[in-house]
C-alpha positions as CSV (number, residue, x, y, z in Angstrom):
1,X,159.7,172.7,103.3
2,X,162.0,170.3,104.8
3,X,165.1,170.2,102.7
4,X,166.8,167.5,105.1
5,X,165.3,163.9,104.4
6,X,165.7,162.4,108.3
7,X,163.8,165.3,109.9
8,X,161.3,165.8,107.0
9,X,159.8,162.1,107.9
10,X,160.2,162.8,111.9
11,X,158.2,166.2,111.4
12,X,155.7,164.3,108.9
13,X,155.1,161.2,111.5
14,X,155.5,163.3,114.5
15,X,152.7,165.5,112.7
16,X,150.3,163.3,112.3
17,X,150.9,161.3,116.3
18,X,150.1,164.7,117.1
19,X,146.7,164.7,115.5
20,X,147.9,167.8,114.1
21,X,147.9,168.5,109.9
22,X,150.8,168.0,107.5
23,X,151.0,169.9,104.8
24,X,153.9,169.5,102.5
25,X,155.6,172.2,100.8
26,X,158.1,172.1,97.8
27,X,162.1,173.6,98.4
28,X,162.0,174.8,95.1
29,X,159.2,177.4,95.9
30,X,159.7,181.2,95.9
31,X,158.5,183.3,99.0
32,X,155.1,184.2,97.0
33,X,153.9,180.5,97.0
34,X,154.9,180.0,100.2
35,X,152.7,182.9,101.5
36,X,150.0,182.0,99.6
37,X,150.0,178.5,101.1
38,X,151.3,179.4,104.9
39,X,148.5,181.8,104.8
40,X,145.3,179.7,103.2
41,X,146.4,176.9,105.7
42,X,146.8,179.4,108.5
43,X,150.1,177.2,109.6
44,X,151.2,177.5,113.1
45,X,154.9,175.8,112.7
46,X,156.9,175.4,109.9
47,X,160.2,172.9,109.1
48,X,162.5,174.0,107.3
49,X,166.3,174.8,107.0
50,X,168.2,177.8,107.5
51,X,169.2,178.7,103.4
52,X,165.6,178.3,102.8
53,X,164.6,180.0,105.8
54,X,167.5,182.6,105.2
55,X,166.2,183.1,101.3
56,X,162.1,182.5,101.2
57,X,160.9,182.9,104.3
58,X,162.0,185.4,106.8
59,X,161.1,188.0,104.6
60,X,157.7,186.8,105.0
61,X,157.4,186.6,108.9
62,X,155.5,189.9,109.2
63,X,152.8,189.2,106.7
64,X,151.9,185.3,108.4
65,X,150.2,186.4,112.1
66,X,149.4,182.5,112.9
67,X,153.2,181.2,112.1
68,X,154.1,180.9,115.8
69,X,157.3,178.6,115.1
70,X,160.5,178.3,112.8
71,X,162.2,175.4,113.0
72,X,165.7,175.3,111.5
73,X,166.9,171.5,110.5
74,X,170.7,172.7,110.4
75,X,171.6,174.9,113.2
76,X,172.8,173.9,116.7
77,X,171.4,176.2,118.5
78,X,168.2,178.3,118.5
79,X,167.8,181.8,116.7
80,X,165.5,183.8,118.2
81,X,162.0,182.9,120.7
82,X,160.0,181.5,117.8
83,X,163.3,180.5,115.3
84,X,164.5,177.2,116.7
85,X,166.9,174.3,116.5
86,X,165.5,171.0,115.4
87,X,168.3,169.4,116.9
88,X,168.2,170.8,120.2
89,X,164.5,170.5,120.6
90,X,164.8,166.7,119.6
91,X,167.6,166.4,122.6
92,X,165.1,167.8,124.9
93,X,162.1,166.1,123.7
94,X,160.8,163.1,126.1
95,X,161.4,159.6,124.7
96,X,157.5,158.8,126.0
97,X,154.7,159.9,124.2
98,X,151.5,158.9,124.1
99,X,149.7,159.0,120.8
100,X,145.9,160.8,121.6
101,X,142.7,159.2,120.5
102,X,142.0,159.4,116.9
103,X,138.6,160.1,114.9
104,X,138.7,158.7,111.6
105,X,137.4,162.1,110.5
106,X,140.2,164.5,112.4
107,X,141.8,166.5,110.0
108,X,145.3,164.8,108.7
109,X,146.9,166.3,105.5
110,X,146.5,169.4,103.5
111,X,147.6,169.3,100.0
112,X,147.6,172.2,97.7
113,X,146.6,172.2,93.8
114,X,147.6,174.9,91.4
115,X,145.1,176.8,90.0
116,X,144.8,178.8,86.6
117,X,144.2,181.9,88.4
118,X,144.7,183.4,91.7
119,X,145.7,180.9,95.1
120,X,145.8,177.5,94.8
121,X,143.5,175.0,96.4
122,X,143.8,173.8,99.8
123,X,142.5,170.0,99.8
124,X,142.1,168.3,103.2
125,X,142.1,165.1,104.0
126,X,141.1,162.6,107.1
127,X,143.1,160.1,109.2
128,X,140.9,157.4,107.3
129,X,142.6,158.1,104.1
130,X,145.7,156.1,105.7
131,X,143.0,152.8,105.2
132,X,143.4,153.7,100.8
133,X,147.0,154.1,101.4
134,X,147.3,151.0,103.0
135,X,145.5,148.9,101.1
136,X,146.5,150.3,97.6
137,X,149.9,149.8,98.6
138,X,149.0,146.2,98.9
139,X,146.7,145.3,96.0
140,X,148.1,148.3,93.4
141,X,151.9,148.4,94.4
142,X,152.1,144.6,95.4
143,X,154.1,145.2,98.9
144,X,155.6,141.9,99.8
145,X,157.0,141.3,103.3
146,X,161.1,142.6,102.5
147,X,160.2,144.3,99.5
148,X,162.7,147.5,98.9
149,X,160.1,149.8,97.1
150,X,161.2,153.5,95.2
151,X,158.5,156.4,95.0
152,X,160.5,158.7,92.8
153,X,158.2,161.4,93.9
154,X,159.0,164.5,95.7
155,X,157.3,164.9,99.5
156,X,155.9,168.3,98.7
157,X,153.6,166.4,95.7
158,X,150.7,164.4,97.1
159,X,152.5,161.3,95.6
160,X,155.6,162.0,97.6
161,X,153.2,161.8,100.9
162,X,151.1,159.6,100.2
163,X,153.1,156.6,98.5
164,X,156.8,157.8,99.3
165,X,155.7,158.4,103.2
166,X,152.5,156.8,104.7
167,X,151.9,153.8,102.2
168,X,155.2,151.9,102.7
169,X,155.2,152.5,106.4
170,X,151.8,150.9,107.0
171,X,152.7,148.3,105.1
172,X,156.0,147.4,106.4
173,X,158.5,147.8,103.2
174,X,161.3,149.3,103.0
175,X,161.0,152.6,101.6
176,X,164.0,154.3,99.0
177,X,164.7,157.8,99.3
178,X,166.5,160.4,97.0
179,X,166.7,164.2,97.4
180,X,168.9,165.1,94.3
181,X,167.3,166.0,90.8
182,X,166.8,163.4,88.0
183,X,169.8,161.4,86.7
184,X,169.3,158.3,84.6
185,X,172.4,157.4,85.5
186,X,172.2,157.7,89.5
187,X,168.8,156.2,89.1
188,X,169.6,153.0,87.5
189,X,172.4,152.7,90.2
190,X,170.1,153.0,92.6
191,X,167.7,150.4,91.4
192,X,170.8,147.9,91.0
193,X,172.3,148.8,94.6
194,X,169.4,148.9,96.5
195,X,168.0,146.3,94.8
196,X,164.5,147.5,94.6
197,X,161.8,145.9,93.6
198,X,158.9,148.5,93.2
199,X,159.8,151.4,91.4
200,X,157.0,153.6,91.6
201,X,157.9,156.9,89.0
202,X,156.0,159.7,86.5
203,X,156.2,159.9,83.0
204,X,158.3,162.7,83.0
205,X,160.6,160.7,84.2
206,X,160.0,157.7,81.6
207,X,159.8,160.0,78.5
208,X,163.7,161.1,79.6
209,X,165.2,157.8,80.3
210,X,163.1,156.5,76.7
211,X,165.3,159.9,74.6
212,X,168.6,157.8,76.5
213,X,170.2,155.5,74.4
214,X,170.9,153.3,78.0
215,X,169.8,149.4,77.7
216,X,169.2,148.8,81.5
217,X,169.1,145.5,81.7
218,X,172.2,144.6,80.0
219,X,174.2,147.3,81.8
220,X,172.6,146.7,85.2
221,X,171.7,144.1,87.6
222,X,168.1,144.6,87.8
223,X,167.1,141.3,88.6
224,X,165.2,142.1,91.7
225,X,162.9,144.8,90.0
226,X,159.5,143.0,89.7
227,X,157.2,146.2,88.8
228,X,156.9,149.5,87.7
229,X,154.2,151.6,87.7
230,X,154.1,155.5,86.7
231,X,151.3,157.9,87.7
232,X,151.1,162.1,87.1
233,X,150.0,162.5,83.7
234,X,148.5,159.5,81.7
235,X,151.3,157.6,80.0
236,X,151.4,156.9,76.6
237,X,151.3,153.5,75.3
238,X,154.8,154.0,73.6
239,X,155.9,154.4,77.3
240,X,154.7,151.3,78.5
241,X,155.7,148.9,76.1
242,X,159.2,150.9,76.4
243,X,159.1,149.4,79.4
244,X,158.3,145.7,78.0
245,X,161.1,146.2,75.7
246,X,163.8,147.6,78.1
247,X,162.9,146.1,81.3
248,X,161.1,143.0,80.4
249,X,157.8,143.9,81.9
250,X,154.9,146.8,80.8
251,X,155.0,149.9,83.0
252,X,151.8,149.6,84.7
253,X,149.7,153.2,84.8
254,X,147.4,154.3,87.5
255,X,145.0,157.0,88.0
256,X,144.1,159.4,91.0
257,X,144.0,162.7,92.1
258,X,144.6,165.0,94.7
259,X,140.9,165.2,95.4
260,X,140.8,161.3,95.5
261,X,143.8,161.5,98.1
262,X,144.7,157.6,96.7
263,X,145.0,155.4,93.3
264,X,141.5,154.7,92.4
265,X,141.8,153.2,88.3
266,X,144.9,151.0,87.9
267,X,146.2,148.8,85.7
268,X,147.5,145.4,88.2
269,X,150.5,143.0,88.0
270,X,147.7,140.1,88.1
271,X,145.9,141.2,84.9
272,X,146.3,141.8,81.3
273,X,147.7,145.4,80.3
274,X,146.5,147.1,77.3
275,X,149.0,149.9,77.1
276,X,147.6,153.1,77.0
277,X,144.8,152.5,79.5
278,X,144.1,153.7,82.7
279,X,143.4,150.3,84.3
280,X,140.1,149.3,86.5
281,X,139.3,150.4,89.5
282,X,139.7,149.4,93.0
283,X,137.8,147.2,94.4
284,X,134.7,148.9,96.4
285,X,135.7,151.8,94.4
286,X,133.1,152.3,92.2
287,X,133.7,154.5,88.9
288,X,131.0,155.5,85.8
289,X,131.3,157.7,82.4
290,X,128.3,160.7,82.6
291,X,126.9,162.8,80.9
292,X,125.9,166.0,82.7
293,X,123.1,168.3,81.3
294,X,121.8,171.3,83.4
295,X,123.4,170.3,86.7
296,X,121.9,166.4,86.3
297,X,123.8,163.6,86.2
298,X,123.0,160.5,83.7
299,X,125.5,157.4,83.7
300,X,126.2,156.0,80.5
301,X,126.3,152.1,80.4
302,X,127.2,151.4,77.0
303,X,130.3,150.7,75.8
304,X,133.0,153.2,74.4
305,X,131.2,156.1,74.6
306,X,132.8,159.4,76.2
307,X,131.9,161.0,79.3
308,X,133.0,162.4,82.7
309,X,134.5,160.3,84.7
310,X,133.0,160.4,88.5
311,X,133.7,158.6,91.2
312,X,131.1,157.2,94.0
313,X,131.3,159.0,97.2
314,X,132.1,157.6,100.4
315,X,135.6,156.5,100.2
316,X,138.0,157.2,103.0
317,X,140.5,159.1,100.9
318,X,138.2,161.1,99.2
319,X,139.0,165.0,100.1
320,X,136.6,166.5,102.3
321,X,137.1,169.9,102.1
322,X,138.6,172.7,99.6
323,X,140.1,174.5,102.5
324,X,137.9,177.8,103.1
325,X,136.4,177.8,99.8
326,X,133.2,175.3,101.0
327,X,130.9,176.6,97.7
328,X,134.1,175.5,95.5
329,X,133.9,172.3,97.0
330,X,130.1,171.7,96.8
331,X,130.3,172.1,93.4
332,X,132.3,169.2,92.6
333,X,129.9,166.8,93.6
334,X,126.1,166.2,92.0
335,X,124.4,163.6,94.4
336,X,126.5,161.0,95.6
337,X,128.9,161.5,92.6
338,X,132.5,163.0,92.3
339,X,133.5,165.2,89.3
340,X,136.8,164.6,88.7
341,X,136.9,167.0,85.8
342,X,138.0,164.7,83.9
343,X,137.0,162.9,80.2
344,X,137.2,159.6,79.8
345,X,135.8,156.5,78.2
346,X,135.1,152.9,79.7
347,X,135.2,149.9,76.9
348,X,133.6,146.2,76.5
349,X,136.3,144.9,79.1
350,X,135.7,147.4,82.0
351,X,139.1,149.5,81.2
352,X,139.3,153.1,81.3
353,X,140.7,155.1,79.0
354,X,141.7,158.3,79.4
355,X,140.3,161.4,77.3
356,X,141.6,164.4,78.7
357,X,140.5,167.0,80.9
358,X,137.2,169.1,80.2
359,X,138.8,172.3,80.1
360,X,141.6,170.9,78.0
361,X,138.5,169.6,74.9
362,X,139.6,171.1,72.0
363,X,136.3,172.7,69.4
364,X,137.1,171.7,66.2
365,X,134.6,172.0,63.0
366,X,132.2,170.3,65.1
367,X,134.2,167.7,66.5
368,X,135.3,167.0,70.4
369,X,139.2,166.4,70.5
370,X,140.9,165.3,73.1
371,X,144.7,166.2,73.2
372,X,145.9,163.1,74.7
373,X,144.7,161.7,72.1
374,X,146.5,163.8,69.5
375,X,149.6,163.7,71.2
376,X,149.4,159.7,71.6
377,X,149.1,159.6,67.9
378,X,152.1,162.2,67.0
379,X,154.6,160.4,69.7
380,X,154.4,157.4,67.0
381,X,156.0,159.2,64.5
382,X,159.9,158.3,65.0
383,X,161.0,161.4,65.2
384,X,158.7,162.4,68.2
385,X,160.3,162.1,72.0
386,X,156.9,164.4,73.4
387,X,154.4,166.5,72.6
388,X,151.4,168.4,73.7
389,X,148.0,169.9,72.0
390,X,146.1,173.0,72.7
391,X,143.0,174.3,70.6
392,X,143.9,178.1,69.6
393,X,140.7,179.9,68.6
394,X,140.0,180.0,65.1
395,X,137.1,182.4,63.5
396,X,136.3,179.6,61.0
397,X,136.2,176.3,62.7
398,X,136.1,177.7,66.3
399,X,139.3,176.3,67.2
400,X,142.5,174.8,65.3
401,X,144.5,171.9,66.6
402,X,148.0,173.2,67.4
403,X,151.2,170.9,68.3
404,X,154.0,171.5,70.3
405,X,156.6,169.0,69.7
406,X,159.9,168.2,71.0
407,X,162.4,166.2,68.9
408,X,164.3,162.8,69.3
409,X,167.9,163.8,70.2
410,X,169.9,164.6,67.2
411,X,167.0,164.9,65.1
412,X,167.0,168.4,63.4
413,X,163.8,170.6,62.6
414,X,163.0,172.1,59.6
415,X,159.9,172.8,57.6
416,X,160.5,169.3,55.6
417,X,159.8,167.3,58.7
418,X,157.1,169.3,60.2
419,X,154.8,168.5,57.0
420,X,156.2,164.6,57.1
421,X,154.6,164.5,61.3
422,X,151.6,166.8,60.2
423,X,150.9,164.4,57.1
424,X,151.6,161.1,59.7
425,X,149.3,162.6,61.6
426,X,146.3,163.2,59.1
427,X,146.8,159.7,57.9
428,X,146.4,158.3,61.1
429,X,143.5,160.3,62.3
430,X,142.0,161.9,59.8
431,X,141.9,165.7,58.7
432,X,139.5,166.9,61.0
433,X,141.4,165.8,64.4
434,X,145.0,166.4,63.1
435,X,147.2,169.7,63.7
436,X,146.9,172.2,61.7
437,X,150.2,173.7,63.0
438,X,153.0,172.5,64.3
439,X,155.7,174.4,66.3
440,X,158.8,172.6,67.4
441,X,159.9,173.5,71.2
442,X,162.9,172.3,73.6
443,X,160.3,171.3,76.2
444,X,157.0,170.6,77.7
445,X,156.0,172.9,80.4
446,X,155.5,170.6,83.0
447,X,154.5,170.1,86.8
448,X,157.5,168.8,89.4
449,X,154.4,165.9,89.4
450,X,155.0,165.5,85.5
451,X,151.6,166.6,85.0
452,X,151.3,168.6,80.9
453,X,150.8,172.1,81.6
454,X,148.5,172.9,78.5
455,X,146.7,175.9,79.9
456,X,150.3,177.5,80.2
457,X,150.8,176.8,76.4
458,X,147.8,178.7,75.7
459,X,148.3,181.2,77.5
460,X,152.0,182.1,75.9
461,X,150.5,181.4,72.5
462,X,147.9,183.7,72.9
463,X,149.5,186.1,75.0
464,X,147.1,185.6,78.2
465,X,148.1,185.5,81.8
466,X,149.9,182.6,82.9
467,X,148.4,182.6,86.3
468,X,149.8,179.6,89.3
469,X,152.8,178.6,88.0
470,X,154.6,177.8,91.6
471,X,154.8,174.0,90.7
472,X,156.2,174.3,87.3
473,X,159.2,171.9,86.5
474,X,162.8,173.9,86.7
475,X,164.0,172.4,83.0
């Protein structure tokens, strides 16, 4: 919860010299997130600084037995016995330390995951992860010897740790760091300043700057930017060839996961893009589409077909725990394959392309429909900025195909223009697979990670509980 940049990398690095685990935790949390994860992970010291501590946490100090430690980033001197200056602690510290032997396996970072009901998951990680960092940074994120590289990423997201923290360190680039809340403005100026070259962001983030009428290249020196990629939720193709058309280059996607703990599909500066895909995957990171019938899993080898997409075991970023919950865990693995929980498709080429997740398919009239690619088709339209596709049940066809769209900037709703996307839409994909309804919104429910929060649209639509909602995006 470290709201001060300096001392959220010392406690971070310190953390893991210790062999003790990091676990990252978003500012903009309330106190009931905070217990939940404080609690699960059974932390023993917390960083943090004294508004937050003043506002979320001390009200909390009676309910969390193994929280030995409070340390304030922004106070001189200490509060009480166990709340304690940062400051003065790191004027006492000795400048010597020796770094203890480390197993590969010791315990390293603790992520959590919201869930659709009740506490989030606690996924755990190894030391050996830092080997997919590494090596990622260098074949994904092309780290170059004096590169200036920008994870957009908050530190509480897995992102944030993993390639805003550990990844540029081991690699030796510089790393860019920016605590304030999105401004296209500020950002741009910090490309051009800074002179990055790696700008490493979501698609949040892209589908705002795309709604800005801002040419960057003609209103700022961005001669030294040589990539960007985006990674959260899949990005449409309209958001990469934005990129070819405003920055002179495709914005490269990648996929990963918490679970995965690195980028495992990409799509690389050293091969063509075909916007709109997921990329290959790493090498020695081996990847099928399944199908999975009565607990067995069958690959599929042909072409185009969709599946689950499951990852080989083995890998030294792959999570090896759900924290406490060791039946939860099991259950995401048949043999030596990885459920991601996700749909996907591989074609002719050996891309990926991305279906959407399983809970997510939508049951229409006999037909499987994935909402990624619904909302891929309706952010053609021009009058489209975003959108996002639940299935609402239906007693006739099981479930409908509903939209939620936001408009273009100065584009104004009415019933006229709602049948014009509906009708694009059934052109383009047919009756069957195109929304039946249509409801215009002022935006996506989102993760801070940029990740679509569909389940949360269902649930409002048809009045269920919302359940986690601790990492939803502060519009």
């Amino acid at each position: 919860m470290a709201g001060r940049i300096p001392e959220l990398y010392i406690t971070a690095l310190g953390t893991l010299k210790y062999t003790a685990v990091f676990c990252p935790l978003f500012s903009v949390f309330g106190p009931e997130p905070i217990l939940q994860r404080i609690s699960k992970g059974e932390a023993k010291v917390l960083v943090t600084t004294s508004a937050l501590f003043e506002k979320k946490v001390k009200q909390l100090q009676e309910q969390l037995p193994f929280l030995q430690y409070i340390l304030l980033t922004d106070v001189p001197e200490h509060i009480s016995k166990n709340v304690l200056s940062f400051s003065k602690l790191m004027e006492h510290a000795n400048e010597e330390f020796m770094i203890p032997q480390t197993n590969p396996e010791d315990a390293a970072l603790l992520h959590f995951t919201s869930g659709t009901t009740g506490m989030p998951k606690g996924v755990l990680h190894v030391h050996q992860a830092v080997l997919t960092h590494y090596m990622t940074g260098k074949y994904v994120l092309d780290f170059h010897p004096g590169d200036v590289f920008w994870c957009t990423a908050d530190p509480g997201w897995v992102t944030g740790t993993s390639y805003g923290i550990i990844s540029p360190l081991v690699n030796g680039v510089t790393s860019i760091v920016d605590e304030e809340e999105f401004d296209a403005t500020r950002w741009y100026s910090i490309l051009e300043e800074h002179k990055v070259n790696i700008w490493y962001t979501a698609p949040t983030a892209i589908r705002r700057l795309m709604r800005m009428n801002i040419n960057p290249l003609q209103e700022y020196q961005l001669n030294n930017l040589r990539l960007i990629l985006s990674v959260g939720e899949p990005l449409h193709a309209e958001g990469v060839m934005w990129g070819k058309e405003k920055f002179g280059m495709p914005i490269l996607d990648n996929w990963w996961q918490t679970e995965t703990g690195g980028i495992m599909i990409a799509n690389y500066a050293s091969m063509e893009v075909k916007p709109g895909s997921m990329g290959k995957p790493l090498p020695g990171v081996e990847v099928a589409i399944a199908t999975i019938d009565n607990g067995k899993l069958n690959l599929i080898t042909e072409p185009n077909v969709e599946g689950h997409l499951v990852i080989k075991k083995g890998l030294p970023s792959m999570f090896r725990t759900y924290l406490h919950e060791e039946e939860r865990y099991n259950k995401c693995f048949i043999g030596d394959w990885y459920l991601s929980g996700d749909l996907a498709k591989r074609d002719k080429d050996g891309y990926f392309w991305f279906i959407g997740r399983a809970d997510d398919i939508i049951k229409t009239s006999g037909h499987m429909v994935g909402p990624f690619e619904v909302e891929s088709t309706l952010m053609r339209h021009s009058a489209v900025a975003e959108a996002a596709v639940i299935g609402k049940p239906d007693p006739t066809i099981g479930e409908l195909v509903k939209a939620f769209v936001v408009l273009k900037s100065g584009i104004e709703s009415n019933n006229m223009l709602k049948m014009d996307i509906m009708g694009f839409a059934r052109k383009e994909m047919g009756p069957a697979i195109a929304p039946k309804e249509i409801e215009f919104i002022e935006s996506i429910p989102k993760t801070r990670s940029g990740k679509v929060l569909r389940r949360l649209l269902k649930a409002r639509e048809l009045g269920l509980p919302e359940g986690d909602i601790s990492t939803l995006e502060i519009s």
